[in-house]
C-alpha positions as CSV (number, residue, x, y, z in Angstrom):
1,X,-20.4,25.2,7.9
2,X,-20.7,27.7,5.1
3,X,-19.1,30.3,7.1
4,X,-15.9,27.8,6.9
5,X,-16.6,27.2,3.3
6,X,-16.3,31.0,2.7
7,X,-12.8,31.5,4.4
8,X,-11.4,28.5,3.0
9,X,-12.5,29.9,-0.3
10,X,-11.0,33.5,0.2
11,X,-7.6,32.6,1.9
12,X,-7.4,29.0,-0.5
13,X,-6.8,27.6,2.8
14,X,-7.9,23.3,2.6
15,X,-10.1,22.1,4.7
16,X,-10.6,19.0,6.7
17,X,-14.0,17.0,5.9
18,X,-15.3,13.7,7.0
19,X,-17.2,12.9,4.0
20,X,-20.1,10.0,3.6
21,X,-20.2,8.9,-0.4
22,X,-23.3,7.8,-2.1
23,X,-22.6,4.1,-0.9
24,X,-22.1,4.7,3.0
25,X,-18.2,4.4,2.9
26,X,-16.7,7.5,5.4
27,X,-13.5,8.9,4.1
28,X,-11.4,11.9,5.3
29,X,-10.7,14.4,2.5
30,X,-8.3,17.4,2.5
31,X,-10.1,19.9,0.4
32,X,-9.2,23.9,-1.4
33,X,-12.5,25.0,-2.0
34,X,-12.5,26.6,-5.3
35,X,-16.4,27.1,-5.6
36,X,-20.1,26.2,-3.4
37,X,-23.5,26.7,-3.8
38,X,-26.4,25.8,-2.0
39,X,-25.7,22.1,-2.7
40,X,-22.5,21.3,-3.2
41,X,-18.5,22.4,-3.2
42,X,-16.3,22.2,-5.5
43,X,-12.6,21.9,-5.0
44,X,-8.9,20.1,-5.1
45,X,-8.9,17.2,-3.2
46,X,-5.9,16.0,-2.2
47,X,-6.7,12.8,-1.5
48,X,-7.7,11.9,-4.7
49,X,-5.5,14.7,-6.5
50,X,-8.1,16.0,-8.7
51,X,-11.0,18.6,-8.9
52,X,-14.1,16.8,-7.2
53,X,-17.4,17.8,-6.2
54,X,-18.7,17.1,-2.5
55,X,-22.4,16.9,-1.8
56,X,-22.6,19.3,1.5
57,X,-25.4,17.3,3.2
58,X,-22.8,14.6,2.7
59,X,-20.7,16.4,4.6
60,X,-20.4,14.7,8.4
61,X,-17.8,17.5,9.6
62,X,-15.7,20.2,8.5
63,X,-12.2,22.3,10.1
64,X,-9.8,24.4,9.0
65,X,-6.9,21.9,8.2
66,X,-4.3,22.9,11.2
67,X,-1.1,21.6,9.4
68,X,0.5,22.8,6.2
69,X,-0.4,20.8,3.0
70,X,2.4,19.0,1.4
71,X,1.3,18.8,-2.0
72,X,2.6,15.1,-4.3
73,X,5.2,17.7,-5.5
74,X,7.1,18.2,-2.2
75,X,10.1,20.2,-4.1
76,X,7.5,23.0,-5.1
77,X,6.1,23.0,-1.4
78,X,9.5,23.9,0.0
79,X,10.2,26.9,-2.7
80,X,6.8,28.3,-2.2
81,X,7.9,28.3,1.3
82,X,11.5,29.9,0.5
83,X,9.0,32.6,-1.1
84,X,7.1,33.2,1.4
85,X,9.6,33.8,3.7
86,X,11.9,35.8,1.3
87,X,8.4,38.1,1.0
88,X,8.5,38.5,4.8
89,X,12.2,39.1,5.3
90,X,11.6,42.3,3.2
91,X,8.0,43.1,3.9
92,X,9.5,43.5,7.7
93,X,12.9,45.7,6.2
94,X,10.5,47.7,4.4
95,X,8.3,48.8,6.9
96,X,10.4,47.9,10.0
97,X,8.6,45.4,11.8
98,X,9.4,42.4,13.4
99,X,13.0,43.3,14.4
């Protein structure tokens, strides 16, 4: 699981995790790891919209989330998108690939 921890952490790519809190409830949590150590992570949840901590032996499962995370500010996700494409467009004219 920390091998998925570390390459969330260096691309700032969420995460999936099934997640048991301190009472027993089991909640699914979409998660940019911004920190771990040896006991816990630290990250944006976007379930809760806020920086959390997450216990790791709390931790039931973990995956690299598949689908693109629409942020509560979906106006900003679609221009980081135009970005990132406009990026592209010329990264490929520059160096002539992808035609």
């Amino acid at each position: 699981m920390r091998c998925l921890f570390e390459v969330s952490l260096e691309n700032r790519q969420p995460i999936q995790i099934i997640y048991m809190d301190g009472n027993g409830s089991i909640s699914q949590r979409f998660v940019t790891i911004n920190s771990y150590n040896a006991d816990h992570i630290i990250g944006y949840c976007y379930f809760r919209k806020q920086k959390r901590m997450f216990k790791i032996e709390s931790i039931l499962s973990a995956d690299i989330k598949k689908k693109p995370c629409i942020t509560s500010n979906p106006l900003a996700y679609a221009n980081r998108k135009v970005q990132q494409r406009k990026l592209l467009i010329a990264f490929q004219a520059k160096y002539r690939v992808g035609y």
